[in-house]
VEXDRENTI-881148 format. One record per residue: residue number from 0; x negated, y, z of N, C-alpha, C in turn. Coordinates in steps of 0.001 Angstrom, whole numbers, plus 500000, padded with zeros to 6 digits. Atoms other than C-alpha are relative to their C-alpha. Layout:
# residues N
{tiza NUM; nu X; nv Y; nw Z; cau X; cav Y; caw Z; cu X; cv Y; cw Z}
...
This chain:
# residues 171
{tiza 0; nu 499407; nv 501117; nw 500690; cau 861869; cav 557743; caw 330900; cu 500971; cv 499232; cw 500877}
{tiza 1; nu 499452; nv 501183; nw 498798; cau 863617; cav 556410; caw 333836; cu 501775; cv 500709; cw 499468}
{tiza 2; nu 498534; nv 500304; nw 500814; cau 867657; cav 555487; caw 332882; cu 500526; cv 499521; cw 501227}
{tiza 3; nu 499488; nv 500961; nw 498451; cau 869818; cav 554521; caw 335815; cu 500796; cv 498618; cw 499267}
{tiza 4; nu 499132; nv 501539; nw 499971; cau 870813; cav 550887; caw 336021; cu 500840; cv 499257; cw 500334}
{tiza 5; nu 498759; nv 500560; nw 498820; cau 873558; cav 549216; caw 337270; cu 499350; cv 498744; cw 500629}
{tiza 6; nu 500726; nv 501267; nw 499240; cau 872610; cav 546807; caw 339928; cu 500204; cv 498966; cw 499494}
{tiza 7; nu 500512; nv 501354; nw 500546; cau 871583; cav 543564; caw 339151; cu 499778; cv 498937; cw 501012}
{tiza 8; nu 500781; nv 500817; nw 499095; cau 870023; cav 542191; caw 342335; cu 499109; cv 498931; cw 499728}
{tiza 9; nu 500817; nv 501113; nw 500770; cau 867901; cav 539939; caw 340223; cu 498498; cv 500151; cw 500619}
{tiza 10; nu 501546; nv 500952; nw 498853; cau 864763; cav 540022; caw 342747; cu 500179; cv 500626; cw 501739}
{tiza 11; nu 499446; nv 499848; nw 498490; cau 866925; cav 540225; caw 346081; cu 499172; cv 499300; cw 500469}
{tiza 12; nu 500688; nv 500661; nw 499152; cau 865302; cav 537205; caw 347509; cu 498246; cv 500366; cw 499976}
{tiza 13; nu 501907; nv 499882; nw 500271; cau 861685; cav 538153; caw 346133; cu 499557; cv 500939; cw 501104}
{tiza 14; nu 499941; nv 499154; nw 499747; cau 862258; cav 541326; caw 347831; cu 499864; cv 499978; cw 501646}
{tiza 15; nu 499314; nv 500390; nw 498649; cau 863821; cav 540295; caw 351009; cu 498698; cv 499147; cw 500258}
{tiza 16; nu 500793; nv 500545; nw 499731; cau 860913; cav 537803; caw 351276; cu 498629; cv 500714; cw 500241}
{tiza 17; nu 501003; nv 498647; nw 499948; cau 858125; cav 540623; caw 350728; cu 499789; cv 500500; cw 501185}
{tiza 18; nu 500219; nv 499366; nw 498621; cau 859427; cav 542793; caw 353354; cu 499836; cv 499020; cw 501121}
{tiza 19; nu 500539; nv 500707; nw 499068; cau 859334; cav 539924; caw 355439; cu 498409; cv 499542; cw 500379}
{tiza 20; nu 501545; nv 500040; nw 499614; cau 855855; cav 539284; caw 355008; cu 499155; cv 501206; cw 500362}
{tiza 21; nu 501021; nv 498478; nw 499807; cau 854726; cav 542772; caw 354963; cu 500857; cv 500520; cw 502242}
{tiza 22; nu 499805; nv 499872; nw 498141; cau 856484; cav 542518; caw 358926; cu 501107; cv 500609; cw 500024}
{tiza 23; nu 498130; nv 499916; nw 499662; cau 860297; cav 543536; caw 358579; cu 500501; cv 498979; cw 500624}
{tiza 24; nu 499530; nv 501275; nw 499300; cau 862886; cav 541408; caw 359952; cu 500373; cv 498877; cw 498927}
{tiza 25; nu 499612; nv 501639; nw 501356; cau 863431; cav 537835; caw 358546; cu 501695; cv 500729; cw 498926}
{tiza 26; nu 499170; nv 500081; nw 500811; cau 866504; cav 539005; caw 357355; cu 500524; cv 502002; cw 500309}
{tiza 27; nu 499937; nv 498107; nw 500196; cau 866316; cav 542748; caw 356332; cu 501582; cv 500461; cw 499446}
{tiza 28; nu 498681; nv 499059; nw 500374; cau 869001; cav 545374; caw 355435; cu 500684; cv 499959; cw 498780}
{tiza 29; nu 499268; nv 500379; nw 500653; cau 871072; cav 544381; caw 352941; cu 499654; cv 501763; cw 498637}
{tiza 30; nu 500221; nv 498487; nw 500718; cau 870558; cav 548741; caw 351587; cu 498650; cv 499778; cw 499799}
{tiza 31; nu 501533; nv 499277; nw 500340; cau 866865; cav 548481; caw 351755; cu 499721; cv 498756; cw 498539}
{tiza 32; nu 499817; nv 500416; nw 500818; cau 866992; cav 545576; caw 349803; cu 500036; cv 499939; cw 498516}
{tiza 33; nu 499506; nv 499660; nw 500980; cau 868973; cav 546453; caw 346872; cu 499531; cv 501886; cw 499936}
{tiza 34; nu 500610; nv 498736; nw 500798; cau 866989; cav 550282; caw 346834; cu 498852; cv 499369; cw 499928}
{tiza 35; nu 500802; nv 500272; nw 500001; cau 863993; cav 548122; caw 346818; cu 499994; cv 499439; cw 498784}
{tiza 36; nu 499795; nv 500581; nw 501303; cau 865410; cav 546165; caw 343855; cu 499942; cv 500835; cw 499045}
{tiza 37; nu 500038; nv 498959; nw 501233; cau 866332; cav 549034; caw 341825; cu 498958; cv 500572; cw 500107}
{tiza 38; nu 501713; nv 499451; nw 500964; cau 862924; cav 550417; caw 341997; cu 499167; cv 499343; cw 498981}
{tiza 39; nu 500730; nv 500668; nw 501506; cau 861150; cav 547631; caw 340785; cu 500441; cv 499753; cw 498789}
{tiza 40; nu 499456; nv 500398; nw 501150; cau 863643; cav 546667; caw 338259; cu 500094; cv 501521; cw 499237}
{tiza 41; nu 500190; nv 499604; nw 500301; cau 863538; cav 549996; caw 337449; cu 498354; cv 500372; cw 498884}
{tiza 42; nu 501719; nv 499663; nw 500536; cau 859688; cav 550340; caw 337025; cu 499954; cv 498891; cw 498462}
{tiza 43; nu 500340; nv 500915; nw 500945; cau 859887; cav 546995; caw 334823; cu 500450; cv 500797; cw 498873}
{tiza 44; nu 499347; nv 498920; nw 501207; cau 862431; cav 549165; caw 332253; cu 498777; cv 500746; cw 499787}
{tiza 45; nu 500927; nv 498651; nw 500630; cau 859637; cav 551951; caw 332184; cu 499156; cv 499550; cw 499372}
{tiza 46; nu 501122; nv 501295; nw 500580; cau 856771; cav 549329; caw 331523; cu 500302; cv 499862; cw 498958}
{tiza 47; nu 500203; nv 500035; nw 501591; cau 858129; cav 548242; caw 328526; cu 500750; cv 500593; cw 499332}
{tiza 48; nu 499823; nv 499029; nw 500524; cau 859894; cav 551005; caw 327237; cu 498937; cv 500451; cw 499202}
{tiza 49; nu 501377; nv 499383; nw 500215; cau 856217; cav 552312; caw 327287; cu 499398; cv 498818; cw 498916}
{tiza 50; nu 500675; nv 500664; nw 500510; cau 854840; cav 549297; caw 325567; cu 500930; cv 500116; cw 498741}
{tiza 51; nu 499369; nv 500446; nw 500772; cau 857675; cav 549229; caw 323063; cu 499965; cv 501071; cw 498859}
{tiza 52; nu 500468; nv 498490; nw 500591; cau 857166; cav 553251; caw 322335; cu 499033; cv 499617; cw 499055}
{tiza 53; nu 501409; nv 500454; nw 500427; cau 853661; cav 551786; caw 321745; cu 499952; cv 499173; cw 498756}
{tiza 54; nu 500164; nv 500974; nw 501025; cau 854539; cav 549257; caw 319085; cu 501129; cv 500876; cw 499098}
{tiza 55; nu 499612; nv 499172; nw 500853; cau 856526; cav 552003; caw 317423; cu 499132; cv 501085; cw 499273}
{tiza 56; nu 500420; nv 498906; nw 500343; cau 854216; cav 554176; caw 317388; cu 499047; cv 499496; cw 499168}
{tiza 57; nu 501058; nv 501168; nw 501108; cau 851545; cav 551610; caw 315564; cu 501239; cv 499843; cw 498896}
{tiza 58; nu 498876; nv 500705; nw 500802; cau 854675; cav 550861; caw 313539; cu 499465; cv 498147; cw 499779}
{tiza 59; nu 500096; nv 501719; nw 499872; cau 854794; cav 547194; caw 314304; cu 501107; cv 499802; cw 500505}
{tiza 60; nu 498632; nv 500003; nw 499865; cau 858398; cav 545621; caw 314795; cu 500109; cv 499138; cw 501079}
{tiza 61; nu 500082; nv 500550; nw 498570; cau 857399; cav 543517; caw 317718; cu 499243; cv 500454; cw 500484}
{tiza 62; nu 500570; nv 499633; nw 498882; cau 855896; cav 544250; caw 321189; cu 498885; cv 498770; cw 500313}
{tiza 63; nu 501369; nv 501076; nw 499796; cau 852231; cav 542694; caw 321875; cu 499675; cv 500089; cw 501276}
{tiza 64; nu 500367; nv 499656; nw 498104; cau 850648; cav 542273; caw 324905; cu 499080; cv 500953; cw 500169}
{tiza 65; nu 501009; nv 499073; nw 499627; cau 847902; cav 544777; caw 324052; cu 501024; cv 501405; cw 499885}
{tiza 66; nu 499061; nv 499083; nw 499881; cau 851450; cav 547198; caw 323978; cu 499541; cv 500355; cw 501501}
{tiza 67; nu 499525; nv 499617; nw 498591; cau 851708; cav 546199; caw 327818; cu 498760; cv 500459; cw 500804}
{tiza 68; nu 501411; nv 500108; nw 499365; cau 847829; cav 546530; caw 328396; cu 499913; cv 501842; cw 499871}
{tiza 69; nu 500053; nv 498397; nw 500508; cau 847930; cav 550275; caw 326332; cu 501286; cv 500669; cw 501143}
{tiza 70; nu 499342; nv 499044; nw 499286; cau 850946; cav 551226; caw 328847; cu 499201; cv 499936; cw 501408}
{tiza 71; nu 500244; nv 500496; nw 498808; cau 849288; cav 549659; caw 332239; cu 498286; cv 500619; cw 499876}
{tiza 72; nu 501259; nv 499694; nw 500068; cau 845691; cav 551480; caw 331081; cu 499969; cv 501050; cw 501033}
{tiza 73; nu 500058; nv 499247; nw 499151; cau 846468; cav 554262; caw 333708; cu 499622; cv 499439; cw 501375}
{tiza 74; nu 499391; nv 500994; nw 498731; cau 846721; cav 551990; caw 336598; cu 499138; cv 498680; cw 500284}
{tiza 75; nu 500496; nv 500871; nw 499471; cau 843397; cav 549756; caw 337240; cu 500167; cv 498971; cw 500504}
{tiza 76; nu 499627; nv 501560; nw 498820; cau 844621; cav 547352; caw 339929; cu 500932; cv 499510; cw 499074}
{tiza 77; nu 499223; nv 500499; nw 500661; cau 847582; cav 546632; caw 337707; cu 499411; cv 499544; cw 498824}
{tiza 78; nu 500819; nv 500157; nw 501624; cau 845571; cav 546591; caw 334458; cu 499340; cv 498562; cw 500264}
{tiza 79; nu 500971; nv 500969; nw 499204; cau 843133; cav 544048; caw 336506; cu 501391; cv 498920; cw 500167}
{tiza 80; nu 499078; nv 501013; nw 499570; cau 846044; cav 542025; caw 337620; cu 500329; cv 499481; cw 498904}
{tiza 81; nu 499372; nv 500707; nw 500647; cau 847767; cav 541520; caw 334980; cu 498767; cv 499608; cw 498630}
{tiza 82; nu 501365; nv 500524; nw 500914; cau 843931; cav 540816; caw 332592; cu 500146; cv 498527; cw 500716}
{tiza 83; nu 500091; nv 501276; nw 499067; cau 843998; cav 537865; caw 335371; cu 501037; cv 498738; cw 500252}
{tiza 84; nu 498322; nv 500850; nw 500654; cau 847898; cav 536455; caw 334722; cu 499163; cv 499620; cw 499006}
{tiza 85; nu 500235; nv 500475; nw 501177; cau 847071; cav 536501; caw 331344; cu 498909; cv 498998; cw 499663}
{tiza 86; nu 500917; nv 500756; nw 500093; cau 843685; cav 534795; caw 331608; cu 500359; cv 498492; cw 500569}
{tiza 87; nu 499772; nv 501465; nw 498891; cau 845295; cav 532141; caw 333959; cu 500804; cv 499416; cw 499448}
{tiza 88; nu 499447; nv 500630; nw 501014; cau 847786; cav 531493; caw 331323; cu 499149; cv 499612; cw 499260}
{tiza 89; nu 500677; nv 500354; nw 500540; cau 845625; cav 530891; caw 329432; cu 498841; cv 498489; cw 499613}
{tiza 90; nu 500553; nv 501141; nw 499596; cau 843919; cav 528076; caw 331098; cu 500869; cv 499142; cw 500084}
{tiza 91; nu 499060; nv 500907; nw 499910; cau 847179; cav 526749; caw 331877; cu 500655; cv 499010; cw 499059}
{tiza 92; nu 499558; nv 499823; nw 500906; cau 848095; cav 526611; caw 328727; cu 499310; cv 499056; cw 499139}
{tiza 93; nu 501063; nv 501182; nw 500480; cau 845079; cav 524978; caw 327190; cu 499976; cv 498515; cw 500670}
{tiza 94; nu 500081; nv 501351; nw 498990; cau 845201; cav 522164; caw 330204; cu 501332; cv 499423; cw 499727}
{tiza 95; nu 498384; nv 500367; nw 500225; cau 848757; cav 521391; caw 329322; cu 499793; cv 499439; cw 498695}
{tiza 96; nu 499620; nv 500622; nw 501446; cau 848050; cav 521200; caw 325309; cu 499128; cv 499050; cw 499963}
{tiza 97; nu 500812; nv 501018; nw 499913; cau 844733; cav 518956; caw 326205; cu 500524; cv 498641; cw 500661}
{tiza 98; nu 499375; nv 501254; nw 498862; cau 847135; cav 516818; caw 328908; cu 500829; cv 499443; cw 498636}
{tiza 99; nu 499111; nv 500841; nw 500420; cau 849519; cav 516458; caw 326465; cu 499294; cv 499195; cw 498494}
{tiza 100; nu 500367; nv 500630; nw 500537; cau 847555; cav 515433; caw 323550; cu 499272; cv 498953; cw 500493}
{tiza 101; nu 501212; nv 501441; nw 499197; cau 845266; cav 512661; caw 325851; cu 501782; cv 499095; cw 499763}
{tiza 102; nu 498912; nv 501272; nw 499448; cau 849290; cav 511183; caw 326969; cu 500461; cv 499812; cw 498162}
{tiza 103; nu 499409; nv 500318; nw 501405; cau 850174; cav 511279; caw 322893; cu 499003; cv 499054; cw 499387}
{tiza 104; nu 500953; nv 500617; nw 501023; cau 846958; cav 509764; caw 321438; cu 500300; cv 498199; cw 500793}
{tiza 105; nu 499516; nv 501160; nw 499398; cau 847952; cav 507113; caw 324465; cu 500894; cv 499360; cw 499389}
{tiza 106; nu 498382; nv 500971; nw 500757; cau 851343; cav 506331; caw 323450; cu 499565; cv 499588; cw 498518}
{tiza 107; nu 500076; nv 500449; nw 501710; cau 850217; cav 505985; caw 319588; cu 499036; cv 498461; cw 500462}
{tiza 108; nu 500787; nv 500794; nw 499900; cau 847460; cav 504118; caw 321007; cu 500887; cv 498261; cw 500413}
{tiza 109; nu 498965; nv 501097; nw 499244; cau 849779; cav 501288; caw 323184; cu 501549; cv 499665; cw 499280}
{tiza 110; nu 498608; nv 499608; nw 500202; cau 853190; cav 502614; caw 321611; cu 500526; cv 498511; cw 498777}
{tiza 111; nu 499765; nv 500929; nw 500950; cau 852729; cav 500036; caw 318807; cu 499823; cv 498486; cw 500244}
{tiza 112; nu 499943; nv 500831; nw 499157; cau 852342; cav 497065; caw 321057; cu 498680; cv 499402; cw 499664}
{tiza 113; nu 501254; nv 499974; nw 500010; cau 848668; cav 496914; caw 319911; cu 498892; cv 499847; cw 500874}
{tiza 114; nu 501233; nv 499618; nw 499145; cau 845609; cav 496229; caw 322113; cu 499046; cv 501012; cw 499587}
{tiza 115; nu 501402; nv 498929; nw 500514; cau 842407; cav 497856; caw 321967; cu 499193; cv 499162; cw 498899}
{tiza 116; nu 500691; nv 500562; nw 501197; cau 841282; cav 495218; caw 319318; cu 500889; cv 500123; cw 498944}
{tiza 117; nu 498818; nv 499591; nw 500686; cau 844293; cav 495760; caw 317460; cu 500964; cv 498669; cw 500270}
{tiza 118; nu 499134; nv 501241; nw 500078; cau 845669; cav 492450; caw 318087; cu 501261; cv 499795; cw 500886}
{tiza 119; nu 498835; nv 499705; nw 499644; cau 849305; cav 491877; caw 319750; cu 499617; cv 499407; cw 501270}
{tiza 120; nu 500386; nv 500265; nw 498947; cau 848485; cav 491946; caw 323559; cu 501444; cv 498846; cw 500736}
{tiza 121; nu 498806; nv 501463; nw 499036; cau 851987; cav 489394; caw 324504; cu 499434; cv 498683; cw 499523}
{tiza 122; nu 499929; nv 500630; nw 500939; cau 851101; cav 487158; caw 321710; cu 498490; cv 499010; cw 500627}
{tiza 123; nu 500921; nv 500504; nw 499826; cau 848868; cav 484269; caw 323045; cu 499859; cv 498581; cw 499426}
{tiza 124; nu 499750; nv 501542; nw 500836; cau 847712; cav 480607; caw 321879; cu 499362; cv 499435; cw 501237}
{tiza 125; nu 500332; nv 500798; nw 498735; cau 847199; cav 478014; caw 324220; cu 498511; cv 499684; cw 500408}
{tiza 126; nu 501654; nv 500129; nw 499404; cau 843014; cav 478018; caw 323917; cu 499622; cv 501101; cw 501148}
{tiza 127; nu 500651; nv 498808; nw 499585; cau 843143; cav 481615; caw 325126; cu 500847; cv 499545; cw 501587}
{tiza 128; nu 499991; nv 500379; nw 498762; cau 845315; cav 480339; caw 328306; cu 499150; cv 498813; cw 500639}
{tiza 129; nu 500894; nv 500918; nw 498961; cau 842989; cav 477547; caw 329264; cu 499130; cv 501054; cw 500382}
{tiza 130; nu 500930; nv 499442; nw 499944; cau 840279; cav 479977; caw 328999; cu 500167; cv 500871; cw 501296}
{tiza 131; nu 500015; nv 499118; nw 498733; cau 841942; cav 482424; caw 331480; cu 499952; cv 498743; cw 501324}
{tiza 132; nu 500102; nv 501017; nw 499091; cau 842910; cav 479680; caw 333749; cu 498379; cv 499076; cw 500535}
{tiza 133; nu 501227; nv 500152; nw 499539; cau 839200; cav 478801; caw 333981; cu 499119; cv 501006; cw 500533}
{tiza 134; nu 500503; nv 498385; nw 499495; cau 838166; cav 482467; caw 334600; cu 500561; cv 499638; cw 501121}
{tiza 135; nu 499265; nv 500132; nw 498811; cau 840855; cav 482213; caw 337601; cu 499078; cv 499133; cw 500618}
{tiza 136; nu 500637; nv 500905; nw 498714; cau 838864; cav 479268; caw 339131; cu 498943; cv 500419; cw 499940}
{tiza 137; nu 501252; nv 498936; nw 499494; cau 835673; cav 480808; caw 338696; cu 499838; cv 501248; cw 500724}
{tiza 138; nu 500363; nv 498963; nw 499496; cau 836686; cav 483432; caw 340185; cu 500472; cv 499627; cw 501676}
{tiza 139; nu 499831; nv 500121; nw 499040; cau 838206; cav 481829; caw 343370; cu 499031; cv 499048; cw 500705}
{tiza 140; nu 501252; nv 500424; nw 499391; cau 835143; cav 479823; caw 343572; cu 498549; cv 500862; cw 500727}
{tiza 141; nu 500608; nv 498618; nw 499633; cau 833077; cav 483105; caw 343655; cu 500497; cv 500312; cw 500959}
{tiza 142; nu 499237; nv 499045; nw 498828; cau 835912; cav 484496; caw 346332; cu 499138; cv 499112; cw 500550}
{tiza 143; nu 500277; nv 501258; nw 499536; cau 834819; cav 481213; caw 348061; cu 498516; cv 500159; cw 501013}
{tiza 144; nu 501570; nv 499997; nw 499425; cau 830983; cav 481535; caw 348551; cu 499653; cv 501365; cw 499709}
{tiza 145; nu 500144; nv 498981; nw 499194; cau 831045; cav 484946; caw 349293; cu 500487; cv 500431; cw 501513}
{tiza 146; nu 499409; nv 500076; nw 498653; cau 832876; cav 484784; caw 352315; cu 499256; cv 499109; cw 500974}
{tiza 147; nu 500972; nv 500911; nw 498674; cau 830947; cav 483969; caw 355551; cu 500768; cv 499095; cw 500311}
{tiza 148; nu 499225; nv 501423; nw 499208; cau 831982; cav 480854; caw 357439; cu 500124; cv 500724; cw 501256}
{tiza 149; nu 499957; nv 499879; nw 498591; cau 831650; cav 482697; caw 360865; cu 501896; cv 500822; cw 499433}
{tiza 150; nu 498961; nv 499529; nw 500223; cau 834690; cav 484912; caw 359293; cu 501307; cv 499172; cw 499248}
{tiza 151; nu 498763; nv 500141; nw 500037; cau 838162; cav 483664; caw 358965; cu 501351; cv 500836; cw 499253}
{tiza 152; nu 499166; nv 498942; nw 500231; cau 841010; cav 485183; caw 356721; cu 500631; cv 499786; cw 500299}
{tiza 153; nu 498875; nv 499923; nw 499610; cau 844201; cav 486080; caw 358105; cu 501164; cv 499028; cw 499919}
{tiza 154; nu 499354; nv 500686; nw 500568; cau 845936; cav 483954; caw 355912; cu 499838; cv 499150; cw 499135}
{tiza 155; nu 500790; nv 500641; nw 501200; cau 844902; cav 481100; caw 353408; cu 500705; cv 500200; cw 498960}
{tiza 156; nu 499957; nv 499958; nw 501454; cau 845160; cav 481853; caw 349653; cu 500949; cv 499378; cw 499519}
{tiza 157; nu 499513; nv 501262; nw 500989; cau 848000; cav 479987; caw 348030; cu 499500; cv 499710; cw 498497}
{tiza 158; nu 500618; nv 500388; nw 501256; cau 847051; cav 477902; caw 345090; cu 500440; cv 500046; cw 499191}
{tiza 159; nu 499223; nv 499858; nw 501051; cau 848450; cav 479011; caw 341645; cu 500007; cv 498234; cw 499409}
{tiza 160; nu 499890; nv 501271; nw 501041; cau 849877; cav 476108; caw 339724; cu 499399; cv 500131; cw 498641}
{tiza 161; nu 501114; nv 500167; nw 501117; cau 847646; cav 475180; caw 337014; cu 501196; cv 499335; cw 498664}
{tiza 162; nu 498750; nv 500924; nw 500922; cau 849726; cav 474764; caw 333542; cu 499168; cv 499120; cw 499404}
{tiza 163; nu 500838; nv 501291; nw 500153; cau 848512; cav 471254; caw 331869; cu 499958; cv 500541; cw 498497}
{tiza 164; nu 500872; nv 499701; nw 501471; cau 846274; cav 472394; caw 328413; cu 500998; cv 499585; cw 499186}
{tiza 165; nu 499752; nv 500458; nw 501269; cau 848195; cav 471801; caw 325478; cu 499238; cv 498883; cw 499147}
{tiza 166; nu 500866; nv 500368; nw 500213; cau 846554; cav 469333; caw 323640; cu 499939; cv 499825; cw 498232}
{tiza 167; nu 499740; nv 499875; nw 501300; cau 846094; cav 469748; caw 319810; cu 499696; cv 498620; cw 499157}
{tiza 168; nu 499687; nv 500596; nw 500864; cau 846893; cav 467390; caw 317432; cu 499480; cv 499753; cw 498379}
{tiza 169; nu 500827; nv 499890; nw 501073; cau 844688; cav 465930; caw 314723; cu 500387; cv 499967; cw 498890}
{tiza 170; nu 499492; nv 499745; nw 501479; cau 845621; cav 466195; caw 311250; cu 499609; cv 499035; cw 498847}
């Protein structure tokens, strides 16, 4: 089945990087290279040629992956390898559509300027700021008498300005 190709160089660097790891020189032969390319890019052509035979021969008008599994059944380690891609897509794949539905149910959740009670989290009335503003001093009274006396902080606390209550108006 093999067809000659016209070069491509479309996995020069993959290639060139390979032999480097497998202990060539950092920067290999420009010939070994490009006969290294045309093999594999060759082999890929045969691969799915074979798988494509395969989805002809089922008469089916597209190529499946159990095409590329029925050509790669000779060939264990490859068969194995590529069961193990596919499985790892797989996971990837799922973790991606679970990520992205958590960040969507978010945005719907917030997107509408909604809290978690439903009520409009900018939108305040002046009871609910005294109220924080009394949280605040309870809580720097707490900082307060937790802190030993033998210990010293770095720097003293500045004191937020306190806004003056609103005061409502009887009717």
């Amino acid at each position: 089945m093999s067809r000659r190709l016209k070069r491509t160089n479309l996995f020069s660097k993959d290639v060139s990087s390979l032999l480097y790891a497998y202990g060539d020189v950092p920067q290999p032969l420009q010939s070994t290279v490009h006969c290294l390319d045309e093999v594999v890019a060759q082999y890929l052509v045969d691969i799915c040629a074979s798988a494509v035979h395969t989805s002809q021969v089922a008469q089916r008008p597209k190529v499946r992956l159990e095409d590329f599994r029925f050509a790669l059944r000779k060939d264990p380690v490859k068969l194995g390898r590529a069961e193990e891609l596919i499985a790892t897509n797989k996971v990837i794949t799922e973790a991606k559509k679970q990520f992205n539905e958590a960040d969507n149910s978010a945005l719907k959740r917030f997107g509408d300027g909604s809290g978690a009670d439903g009520s409009n989290p900018v939108e305040h009335d002046a009871d609910a700021e005294g109220d924080e503003e009394e949280d605040a001093e309870d809580q720097d009274s707490a900082d307060e008498t937790r802190s030993s006396p033998t210990k010293k902080s770095a720097a003293p606390r500045p004191k937020t300005k306190q806004k003056p209550k609103a005061k409502k108006q009887k009717v």
